[in-house]
N, C-alpha and C positions, 0 to 999 in steps of 0.2 A: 474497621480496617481488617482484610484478610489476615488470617495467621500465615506466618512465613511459609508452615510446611506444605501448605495448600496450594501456595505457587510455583508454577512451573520454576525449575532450574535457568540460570542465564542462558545457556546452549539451548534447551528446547527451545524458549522461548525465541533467541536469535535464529534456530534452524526452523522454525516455523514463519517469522516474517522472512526469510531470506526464499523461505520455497516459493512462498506468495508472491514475493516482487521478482522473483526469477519466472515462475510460469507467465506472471503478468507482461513481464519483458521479451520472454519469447511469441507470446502473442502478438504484440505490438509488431518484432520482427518479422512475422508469420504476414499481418496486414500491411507490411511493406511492401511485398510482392505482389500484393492485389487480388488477396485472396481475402473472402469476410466470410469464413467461417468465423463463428454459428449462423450467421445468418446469410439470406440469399442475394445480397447485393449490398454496396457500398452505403448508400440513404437508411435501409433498415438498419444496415451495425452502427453509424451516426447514430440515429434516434436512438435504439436500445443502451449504447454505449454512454452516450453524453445527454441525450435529450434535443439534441442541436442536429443539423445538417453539416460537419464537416468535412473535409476530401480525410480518407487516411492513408494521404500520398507518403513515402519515406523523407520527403525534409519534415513532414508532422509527425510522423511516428518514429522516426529512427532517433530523435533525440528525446524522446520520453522514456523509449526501453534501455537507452544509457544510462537516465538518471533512474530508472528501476533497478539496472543490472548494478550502478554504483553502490545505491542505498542498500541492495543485498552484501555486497563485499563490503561495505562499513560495518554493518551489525554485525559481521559474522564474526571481520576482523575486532572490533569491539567485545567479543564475547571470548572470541581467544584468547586475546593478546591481555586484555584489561588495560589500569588508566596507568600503570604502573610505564608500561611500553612507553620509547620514547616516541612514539606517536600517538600516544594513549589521550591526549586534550583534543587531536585532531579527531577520532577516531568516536571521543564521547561526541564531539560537537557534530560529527553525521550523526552517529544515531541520535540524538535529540531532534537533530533536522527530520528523519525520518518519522521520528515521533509526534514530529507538531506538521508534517504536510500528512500523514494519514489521519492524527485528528481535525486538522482543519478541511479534509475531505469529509469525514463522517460527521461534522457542525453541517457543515454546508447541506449534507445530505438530509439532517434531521429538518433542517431549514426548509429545503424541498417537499419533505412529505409533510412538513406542516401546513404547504401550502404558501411559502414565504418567493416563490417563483417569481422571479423578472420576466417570464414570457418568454422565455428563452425553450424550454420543454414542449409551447404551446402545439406544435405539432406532432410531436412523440409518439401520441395515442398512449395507450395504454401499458407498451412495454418497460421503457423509460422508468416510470412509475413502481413498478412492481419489481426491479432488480434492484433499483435504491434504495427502495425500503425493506426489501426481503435477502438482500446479497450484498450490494457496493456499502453501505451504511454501515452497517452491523461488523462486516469485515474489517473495514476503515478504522471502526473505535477497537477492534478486537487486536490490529496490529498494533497502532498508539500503543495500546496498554503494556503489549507484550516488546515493544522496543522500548517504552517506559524502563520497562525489566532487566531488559540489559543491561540498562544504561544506569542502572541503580550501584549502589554501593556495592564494594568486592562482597563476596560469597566465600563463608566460611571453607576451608578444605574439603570438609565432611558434606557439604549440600555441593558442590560445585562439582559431583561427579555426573 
């Protein structure tokens, strides 16, 4: 087990997944207007993105970067507010939510680079491949942990600064 003082504070931790699924979410709105940056056309950011060929028209992306921009305003509110709040049950039960769809994106991603693929990637090439296991993976178990942290028990006065 980590020692307490070696973990991030509830707040960093919550202003850290909240930057993540806020940049992620702006993205998301950014590829509603039909733009794909980083990449040159809508088929590349599919593949790099997902592995998959899908449109990222805004009825597909405009309701991902909601539940992005939601799950930031849960933890952050969960990190302020604590369970005390009388919304504090609602508020544990997003961030937990947030905690168990980032880890079961970073399972799934370990899955992929072991090779555990439905044929869904089979076109990807090479990009695909190399964000999942170098970027999307890694990142996915790193916020888990850090909305785990939140969502932990109150934080004495003296560490909760």
């Amino acid at each position: 087990m980590i020692p307490d003082r070696l973990l991030p504070t509830r707040r960093a931790a919550a202003l850290a997944v909240a930057a993540v699924l806020t940049a992620d979410g702006l993205l998301h709105v950014l590829w509603s207007t039909g733009r794909t940056w980083p990449a040159g056309d809508a088929a590349t950011l599919s593949y790099a993105v997902l592995g998959i060929d899908v449109p990222f028209a805004p009825p597909v992306v405009l309701p991902l970067a909601a539940v992005l921009f939601g799950g930031a305003a849960l933890v952050t509110a969960r990190a302020r507010l604590g369970r005390a709040h009388r919304a504090g049950r609602l508020l544990q039960a997003g961030t937990l939510a947030v905690a168990g769809g980032t880890a079961l994106r970073g399972l799934a991603g370990i899955g992929w680079a072991a090779g555990l693929r439905t044929g869904l990637d089979a076109e990807a090439g090479d990009t695909f491949p190399l964000l999942n296991w170098t970027l999307y993976t890694p990142l996915c178990l790193l916020l888990a942990a850090a909305a785990l942290r939140v969502a932990a028990r109150e934080e004495t006065p003296a560490r909760a600064r």
